[in-house]
DSSP file (Angstrom, degrees, kcal/mol; ACC not computed):
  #  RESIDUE AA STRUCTURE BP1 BP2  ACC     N-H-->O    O-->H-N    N-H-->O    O-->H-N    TCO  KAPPA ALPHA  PHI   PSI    X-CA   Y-CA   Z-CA
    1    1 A X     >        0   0    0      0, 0.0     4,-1.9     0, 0.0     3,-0.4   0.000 360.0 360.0 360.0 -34.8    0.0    0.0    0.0
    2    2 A X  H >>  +     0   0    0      1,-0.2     4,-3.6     2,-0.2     3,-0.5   0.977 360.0  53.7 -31.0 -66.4    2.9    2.3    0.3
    3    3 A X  H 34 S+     0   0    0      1,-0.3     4,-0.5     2,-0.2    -1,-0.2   0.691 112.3  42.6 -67.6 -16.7    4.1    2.1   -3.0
    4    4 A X  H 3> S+     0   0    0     -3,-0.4     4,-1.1     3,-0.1    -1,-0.3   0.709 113.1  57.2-107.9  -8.0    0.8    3.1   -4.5
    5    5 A X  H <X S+     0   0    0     -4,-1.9     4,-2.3    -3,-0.5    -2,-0.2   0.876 111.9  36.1 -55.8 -59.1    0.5    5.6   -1.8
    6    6 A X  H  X S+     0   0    0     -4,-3.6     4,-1.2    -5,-0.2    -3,-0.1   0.679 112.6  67.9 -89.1  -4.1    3.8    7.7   -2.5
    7    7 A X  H >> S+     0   0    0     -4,-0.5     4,-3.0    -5,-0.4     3,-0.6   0.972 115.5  29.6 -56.8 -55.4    2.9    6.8   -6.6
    8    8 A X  H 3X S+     0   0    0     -4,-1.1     4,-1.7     1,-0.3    -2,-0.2   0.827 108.6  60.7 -62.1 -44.5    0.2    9.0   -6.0
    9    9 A X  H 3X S+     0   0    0     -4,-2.3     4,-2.0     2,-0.2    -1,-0.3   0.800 114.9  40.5 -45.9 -43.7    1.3   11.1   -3.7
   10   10 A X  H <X S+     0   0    0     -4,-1.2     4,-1.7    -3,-0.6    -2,-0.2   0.857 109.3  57.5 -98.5 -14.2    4.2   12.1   -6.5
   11   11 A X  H  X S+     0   0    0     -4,-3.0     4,-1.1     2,-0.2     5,-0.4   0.798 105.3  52.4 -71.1 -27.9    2.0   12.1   -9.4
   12   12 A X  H >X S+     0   0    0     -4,-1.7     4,-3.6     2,-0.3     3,-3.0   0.997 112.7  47.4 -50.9 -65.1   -0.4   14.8   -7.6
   13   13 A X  H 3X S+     0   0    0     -4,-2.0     4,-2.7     1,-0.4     5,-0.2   0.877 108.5  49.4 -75.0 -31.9    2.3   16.8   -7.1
   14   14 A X  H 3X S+     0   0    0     -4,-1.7     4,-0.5     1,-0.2    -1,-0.4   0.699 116.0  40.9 -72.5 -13.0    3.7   16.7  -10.1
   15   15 A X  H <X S+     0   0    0     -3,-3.0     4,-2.1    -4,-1.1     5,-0.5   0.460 106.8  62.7 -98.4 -12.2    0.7   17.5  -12.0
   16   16 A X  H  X S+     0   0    0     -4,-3.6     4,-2.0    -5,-0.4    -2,-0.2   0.973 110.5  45.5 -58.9 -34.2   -0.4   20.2   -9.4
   17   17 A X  H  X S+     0   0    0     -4,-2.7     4,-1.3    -5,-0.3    -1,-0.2   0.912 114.2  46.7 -84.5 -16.9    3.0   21.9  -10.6
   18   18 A X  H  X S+     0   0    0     -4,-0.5     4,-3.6    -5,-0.2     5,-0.3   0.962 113.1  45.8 -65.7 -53.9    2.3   21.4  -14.1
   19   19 A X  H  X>S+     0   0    0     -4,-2.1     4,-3.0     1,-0.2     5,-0.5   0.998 111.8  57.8 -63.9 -53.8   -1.4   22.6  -14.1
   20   20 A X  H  X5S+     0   0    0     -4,-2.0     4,-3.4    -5,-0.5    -1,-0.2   0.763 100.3  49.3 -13.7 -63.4   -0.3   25.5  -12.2
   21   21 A X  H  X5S+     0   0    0     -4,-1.3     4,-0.5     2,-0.3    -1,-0.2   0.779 113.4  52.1 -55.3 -47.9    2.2   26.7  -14.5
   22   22 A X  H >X>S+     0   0    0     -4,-3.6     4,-3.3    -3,-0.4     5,-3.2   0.897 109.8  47.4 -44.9 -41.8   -0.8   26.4  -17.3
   23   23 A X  H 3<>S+     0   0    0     -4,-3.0     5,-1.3    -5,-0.3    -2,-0.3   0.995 121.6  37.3 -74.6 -47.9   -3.1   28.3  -15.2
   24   24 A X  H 3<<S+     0   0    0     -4,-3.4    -1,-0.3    -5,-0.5    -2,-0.2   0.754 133.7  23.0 -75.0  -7.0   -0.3   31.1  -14.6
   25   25 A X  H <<5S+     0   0    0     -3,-0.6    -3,-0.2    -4,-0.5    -2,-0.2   0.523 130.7  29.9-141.9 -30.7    1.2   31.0  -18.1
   26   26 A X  T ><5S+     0   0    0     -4,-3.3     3,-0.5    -5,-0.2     4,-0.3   0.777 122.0  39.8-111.5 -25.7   -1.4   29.6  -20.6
   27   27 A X  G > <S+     0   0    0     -5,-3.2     2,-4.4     1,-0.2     3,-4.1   0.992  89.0  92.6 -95.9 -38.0   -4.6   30.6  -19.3
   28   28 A X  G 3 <S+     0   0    0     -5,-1.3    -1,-0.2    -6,-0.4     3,-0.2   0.437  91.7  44.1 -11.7 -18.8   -3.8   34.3  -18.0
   29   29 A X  G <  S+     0   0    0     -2,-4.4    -1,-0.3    -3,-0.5    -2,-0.1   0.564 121.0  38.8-117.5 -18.2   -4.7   36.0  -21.1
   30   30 A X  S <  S+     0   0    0     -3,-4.1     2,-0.5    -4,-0.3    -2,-0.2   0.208 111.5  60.3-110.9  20.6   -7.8   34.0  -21.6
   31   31 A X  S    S-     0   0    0     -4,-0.3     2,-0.2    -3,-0.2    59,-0.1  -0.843  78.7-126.2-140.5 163.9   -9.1   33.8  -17.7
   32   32 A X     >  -     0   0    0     -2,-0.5     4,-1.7    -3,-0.0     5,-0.1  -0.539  39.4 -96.8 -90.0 159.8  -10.0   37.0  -15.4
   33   33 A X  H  > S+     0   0    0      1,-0.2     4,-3.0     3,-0.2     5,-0.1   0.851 122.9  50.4 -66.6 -20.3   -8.3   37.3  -12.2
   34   34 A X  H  > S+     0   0    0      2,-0.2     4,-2.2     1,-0.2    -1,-0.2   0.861 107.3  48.0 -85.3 -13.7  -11.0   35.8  -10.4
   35   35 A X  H  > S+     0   0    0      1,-0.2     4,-6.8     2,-0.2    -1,-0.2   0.844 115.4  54.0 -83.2 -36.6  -11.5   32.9  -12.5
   36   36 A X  H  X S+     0   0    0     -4,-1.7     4,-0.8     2,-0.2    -2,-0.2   0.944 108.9  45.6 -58.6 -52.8   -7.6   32.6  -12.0
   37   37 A X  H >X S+     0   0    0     -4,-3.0     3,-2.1     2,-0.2     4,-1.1   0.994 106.6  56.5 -58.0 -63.8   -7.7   32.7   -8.5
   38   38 A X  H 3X S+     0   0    0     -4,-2.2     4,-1.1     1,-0.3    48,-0.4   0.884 113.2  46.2 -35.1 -46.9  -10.6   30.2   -8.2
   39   39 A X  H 3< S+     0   0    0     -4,-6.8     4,-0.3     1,-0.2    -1,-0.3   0.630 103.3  57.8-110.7  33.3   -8.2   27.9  -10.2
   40   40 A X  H <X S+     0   0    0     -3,-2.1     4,-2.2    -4,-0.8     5,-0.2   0.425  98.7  64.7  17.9 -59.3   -5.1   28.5   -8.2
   41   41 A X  H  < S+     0   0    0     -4,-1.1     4,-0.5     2,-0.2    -2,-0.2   0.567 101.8  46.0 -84.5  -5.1   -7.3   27.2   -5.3
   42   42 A X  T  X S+     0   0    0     -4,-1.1     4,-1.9     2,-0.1    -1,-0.2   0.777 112.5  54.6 -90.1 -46.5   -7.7   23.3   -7.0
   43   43 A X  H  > S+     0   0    0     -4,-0.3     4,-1.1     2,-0.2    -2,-0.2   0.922 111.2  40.7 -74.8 -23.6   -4.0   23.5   -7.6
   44   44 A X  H >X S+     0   0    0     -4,-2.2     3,-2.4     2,-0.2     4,-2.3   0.996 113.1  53.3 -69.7 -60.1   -3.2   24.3   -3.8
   45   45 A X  H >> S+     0   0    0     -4,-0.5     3,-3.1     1,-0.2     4,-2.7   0.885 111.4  48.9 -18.6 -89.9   -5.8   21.8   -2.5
   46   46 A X  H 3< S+     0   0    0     -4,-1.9    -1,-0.2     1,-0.3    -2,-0.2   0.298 111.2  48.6 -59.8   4.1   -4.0   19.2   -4.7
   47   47 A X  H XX S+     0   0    0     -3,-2.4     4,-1.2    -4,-1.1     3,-0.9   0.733 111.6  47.4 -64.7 -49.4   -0.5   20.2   -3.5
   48   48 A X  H <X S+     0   0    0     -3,-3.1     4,-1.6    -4,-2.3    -2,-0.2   0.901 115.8  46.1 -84.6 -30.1   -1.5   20.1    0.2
   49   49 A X  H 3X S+     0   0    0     -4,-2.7     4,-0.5    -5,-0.3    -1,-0.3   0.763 111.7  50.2 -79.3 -23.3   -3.2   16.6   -0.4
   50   50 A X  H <4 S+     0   0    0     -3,-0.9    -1,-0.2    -5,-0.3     4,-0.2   0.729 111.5  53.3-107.8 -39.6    0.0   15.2   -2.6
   51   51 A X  H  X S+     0   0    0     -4,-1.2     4,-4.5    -3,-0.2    -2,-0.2   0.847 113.2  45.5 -20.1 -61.4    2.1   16.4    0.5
   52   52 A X  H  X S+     0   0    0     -4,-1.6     4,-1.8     1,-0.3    -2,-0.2   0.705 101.8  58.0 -97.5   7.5   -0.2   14.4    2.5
   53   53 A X  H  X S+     0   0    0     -4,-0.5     4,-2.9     2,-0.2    -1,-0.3   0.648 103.1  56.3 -56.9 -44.9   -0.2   11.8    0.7
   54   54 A X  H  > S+     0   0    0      2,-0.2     4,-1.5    -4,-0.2    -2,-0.2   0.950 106.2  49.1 -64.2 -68.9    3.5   11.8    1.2
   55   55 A X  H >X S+     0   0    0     -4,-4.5     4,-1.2     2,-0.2     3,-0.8   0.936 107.4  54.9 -60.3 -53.0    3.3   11.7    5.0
   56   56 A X  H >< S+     0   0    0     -4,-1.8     3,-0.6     1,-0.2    -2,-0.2   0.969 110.6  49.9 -26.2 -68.0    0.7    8.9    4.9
   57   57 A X  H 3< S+     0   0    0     -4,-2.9    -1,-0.2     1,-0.2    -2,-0.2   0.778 115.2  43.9 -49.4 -23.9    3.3    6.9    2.8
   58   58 A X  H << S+     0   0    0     -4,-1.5    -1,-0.2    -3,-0.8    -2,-0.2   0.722  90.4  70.5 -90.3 -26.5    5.8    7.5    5.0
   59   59 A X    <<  -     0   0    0     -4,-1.2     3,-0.4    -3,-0.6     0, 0.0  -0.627  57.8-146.7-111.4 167.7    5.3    7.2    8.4
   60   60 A X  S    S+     0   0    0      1,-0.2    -1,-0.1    -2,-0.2    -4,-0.1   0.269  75.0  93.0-115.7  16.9    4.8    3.9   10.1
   61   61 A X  S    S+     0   0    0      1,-0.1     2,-0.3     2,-0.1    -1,-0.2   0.552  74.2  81.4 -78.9 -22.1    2.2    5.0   13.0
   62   62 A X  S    S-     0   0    0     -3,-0.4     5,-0.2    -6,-0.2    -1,-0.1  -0.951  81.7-120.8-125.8 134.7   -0.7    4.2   10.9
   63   63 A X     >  -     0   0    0     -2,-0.3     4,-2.5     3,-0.1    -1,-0.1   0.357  24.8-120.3 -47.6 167.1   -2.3    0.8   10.2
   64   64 A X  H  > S+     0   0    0      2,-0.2     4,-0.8     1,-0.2    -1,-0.1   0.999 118.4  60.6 -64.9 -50.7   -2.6   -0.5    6.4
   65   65 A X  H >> S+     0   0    0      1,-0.2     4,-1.9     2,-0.2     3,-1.1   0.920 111.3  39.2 -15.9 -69.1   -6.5   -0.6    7.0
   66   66 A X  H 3> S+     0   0    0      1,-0.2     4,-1.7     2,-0.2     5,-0.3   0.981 112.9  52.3 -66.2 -51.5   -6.3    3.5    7.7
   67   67 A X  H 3< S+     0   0    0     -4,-2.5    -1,-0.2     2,-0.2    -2,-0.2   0.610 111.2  54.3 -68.9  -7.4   -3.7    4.3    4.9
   68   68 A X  H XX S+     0   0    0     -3,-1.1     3,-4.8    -4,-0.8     4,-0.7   0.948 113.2  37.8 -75.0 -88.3   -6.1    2.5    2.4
   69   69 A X  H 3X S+     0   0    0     -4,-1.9     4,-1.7     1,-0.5    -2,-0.2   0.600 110.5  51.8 -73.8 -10.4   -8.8    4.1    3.1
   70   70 A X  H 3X S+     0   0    0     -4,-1.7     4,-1.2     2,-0.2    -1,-0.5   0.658 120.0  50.8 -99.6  -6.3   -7.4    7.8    3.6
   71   71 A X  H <> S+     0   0    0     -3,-4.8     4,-1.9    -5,-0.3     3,-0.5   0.994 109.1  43.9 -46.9 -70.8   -5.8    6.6   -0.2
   72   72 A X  H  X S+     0   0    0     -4,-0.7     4,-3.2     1,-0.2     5,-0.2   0.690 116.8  46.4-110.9 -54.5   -8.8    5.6   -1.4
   73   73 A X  H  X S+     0   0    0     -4,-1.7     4,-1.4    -5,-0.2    -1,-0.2   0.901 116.2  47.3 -72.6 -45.4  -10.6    9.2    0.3
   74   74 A X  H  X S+     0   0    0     -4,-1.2     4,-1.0    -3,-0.5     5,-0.4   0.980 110.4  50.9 -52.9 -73.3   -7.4   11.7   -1.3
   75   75 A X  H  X S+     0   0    0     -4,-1.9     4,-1.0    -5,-0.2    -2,-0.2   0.708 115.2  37.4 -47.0 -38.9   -7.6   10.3   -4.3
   76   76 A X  H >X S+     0   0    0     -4,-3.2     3,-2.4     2,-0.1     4,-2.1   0.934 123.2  52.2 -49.6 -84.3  -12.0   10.7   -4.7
   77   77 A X  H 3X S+     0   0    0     -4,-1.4     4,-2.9     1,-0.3    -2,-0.2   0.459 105.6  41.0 -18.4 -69.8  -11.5   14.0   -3.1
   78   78 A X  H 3X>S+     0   0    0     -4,-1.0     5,-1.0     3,-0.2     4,-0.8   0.770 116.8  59.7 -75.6 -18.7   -8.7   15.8   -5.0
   79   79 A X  H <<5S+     0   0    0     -3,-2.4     5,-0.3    -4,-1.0    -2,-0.2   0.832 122.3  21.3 -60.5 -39.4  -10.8   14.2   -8.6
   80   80 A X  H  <5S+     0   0    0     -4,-2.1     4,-0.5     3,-0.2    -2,-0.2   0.865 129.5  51.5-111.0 -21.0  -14.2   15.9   -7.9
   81   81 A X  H  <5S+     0   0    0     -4,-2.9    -3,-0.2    27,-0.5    -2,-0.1   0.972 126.8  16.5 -75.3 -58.9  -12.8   18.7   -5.6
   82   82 A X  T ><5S+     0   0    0     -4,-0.8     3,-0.6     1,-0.2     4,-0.3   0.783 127.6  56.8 -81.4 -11.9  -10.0   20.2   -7.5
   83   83 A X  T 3><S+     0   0    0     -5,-1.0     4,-2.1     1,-0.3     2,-0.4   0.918 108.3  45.7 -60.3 -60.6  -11.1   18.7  -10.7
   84   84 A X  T 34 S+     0   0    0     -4,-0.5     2,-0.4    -5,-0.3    -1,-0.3  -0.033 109.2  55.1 -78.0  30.9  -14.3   20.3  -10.4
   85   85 A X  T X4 S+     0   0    0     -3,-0.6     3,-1.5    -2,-0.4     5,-0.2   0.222 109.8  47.2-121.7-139.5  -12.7   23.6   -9.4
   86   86 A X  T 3> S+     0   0    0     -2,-0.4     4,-1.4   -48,-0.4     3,-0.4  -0.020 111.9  52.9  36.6 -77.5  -10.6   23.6  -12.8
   87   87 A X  T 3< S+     0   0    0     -4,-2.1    -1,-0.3     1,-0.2    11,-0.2   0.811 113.8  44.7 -23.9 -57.9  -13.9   22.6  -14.7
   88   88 A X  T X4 S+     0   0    0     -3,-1.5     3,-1.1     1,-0.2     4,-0.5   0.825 110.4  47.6 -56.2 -49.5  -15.4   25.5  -13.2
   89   89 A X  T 34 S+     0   0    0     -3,-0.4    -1,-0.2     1,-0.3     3,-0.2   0.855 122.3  35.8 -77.4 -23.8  -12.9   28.3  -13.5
   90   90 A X  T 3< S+     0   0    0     -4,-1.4     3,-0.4    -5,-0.2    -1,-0.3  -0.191  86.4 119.8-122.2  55.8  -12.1   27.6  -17.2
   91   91 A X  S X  S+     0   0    0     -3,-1.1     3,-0.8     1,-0.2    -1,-0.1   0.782  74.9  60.1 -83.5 -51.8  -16.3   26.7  -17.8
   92   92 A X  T 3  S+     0   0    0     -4,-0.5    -1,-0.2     1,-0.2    -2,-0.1   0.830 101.2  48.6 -66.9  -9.7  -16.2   29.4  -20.1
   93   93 A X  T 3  S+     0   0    0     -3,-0.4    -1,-0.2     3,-0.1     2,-0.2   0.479 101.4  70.6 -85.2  -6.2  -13.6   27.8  -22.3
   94   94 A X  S <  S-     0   0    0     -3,-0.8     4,-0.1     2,-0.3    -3,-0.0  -0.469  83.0-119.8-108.6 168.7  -15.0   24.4  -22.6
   95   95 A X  S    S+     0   0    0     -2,-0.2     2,-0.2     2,-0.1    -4,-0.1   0.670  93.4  67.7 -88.7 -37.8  -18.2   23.2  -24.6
   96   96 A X  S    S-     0   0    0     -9,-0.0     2,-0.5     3,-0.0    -2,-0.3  -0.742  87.4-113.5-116.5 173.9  -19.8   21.9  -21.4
   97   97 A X        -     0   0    0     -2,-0.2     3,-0.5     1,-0.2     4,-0.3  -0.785  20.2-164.8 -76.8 125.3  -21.1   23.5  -18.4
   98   98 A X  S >> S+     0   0    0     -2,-0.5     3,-1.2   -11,-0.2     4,-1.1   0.755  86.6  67.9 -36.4 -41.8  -19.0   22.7  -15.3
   99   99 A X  G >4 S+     0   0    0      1,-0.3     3,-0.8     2,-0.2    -1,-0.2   0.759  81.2  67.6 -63.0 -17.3  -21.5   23.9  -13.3
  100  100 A X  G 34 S+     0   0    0     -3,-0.5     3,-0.3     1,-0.3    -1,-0.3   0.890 114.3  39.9 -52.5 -50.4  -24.3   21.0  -14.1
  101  101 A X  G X4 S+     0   0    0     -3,-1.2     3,-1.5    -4,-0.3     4,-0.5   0.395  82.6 111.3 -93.1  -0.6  -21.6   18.8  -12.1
  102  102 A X  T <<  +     0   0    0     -4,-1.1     3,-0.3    -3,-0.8    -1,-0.2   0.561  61.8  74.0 -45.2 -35.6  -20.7   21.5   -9.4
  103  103 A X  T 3> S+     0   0    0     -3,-0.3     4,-1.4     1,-0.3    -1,-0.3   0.771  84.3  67.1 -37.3 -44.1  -22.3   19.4   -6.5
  104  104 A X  H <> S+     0   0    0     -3,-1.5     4,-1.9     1,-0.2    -1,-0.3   0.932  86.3  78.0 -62.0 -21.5  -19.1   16.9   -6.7
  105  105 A X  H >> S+     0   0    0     -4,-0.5     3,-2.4    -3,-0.3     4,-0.8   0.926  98.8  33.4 -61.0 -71.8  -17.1   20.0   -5.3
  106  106 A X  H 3> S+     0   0    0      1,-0.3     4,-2.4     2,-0.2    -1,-0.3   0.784 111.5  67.7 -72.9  -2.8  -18.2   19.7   -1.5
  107  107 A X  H 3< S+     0   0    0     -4,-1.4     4,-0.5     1,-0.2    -1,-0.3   0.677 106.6  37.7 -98.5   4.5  -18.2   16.2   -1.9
  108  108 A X  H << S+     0   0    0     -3,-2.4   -27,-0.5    -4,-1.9     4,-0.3   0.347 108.7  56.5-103.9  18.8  -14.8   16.3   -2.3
  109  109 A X  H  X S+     0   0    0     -4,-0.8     4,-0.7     2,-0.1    -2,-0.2   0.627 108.8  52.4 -85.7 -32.1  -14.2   18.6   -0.1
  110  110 A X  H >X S+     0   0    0     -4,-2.4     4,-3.2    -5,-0.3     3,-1.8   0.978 108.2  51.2 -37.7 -63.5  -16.0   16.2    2.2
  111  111 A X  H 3> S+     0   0    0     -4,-0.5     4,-0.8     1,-0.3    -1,-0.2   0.914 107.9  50.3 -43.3 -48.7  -13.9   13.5    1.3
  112  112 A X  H 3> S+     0   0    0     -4,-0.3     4,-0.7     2,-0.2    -1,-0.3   0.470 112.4  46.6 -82.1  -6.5  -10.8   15.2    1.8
  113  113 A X  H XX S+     0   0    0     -3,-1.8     3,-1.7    -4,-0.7     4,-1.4   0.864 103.2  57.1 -97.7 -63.3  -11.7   16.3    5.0
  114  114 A X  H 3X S+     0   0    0     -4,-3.2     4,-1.4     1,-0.3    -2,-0.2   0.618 106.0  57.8 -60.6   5.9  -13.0   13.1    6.4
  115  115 A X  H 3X S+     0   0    0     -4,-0.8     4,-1.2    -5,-0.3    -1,-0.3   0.890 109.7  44.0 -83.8 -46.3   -9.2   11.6    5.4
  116  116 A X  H <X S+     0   0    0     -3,-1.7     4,-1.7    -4,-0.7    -2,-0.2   0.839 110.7  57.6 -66.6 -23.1   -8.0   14.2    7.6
  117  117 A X  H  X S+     0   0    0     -4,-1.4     4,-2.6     1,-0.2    -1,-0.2   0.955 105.1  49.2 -23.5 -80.5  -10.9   13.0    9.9
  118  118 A X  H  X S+     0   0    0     -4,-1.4     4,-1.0     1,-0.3    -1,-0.2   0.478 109.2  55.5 -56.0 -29.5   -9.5    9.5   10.0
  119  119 A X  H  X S+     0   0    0     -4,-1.2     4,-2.8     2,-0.2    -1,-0.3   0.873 105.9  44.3 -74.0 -45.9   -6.2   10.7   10.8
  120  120 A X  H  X S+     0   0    0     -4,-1.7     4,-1.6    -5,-0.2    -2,-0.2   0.967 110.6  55.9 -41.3 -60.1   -6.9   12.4   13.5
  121  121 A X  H >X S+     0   0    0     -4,-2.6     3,-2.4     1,-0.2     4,-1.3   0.824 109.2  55.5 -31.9 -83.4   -9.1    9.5   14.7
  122  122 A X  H 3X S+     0   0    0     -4,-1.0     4,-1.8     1,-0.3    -1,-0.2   0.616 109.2  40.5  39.5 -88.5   -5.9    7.6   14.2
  123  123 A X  H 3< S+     0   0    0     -4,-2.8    -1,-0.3     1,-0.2    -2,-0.2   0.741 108.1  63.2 -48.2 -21.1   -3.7    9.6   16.4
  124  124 A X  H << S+     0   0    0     -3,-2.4    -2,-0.3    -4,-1.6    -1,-0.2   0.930 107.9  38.2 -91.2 -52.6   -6.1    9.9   18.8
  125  125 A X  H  < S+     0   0    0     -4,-1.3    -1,-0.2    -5,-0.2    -3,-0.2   0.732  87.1 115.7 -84.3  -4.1   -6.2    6.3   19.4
  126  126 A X     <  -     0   0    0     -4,-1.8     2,-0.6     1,-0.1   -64,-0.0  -0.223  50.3-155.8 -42.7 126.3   -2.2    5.5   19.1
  127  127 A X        -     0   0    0      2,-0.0    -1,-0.1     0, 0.0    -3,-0.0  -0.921  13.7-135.8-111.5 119.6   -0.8    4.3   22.4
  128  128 A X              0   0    0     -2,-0.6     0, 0.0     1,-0.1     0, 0.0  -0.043 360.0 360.0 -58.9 167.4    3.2    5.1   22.4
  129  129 A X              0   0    0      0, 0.0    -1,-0.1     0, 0.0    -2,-0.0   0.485 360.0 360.0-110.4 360.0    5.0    1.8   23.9
């Protein structure tokens, strides 16, 4: 579970810095600042989650059970949260609406919270030896 944990973990981050660099460099001229901002705020999201991703992969304090499922929760999460943020901000460049699908946005912000949920949970019941 590791290895497909810090797979993910580097593939986020590595496309968070790629779409970034579009959103600052290709779409500027075609986006408003606010539409810019808005998608700015999917690429940060999917930084801090690729991050945490990282730290999940890494440390050995949490069971396979929990690092499955806070996989399993990043990975929904940053697809319909910052994905649907991205859709949204560049809606006006695309053929379909983003907004039809907008709903998936707090439900992966949901998601992404309840992984941080689960972590907590996590800590909360560790006993040091």
């Amino acid at each position: 579970m590791n290895k497909r944990i810090l797979i993910l973990a580097s593939f986020l981050g590595l496309t968070s810095v790629i779409i970034g660099a579009f959103g600052a460099h290709g779409l500027k001229e075609v986006l408003d600042a606010e539409q810019l901002q808005t998608f700015e705020v999917g690429v940060r999201y999917q930084m801090y989650h690729a991050l945490f991703l990282l730290f999940i992969g890494l440390i050995d304090k949490i069971s396979e059970k929990t690092k499955s499922t806070i996989f399993y929760l990043v990975f929904v999460g940053v697809i319909f949260f910052s994905g649907s943020i991205y859709g949204l901000a560049t809606n006006d460049l695309t053929g379909f609406d983003f907004s039809k699908i907008a709903l998936i946005t707090p439900i992966g912000g949901a998601l992404l919270i309840a992984s941080w949920a689960i972590l907590l949970i996590n800590f909360l019941k560790y006993k040091e030896n």
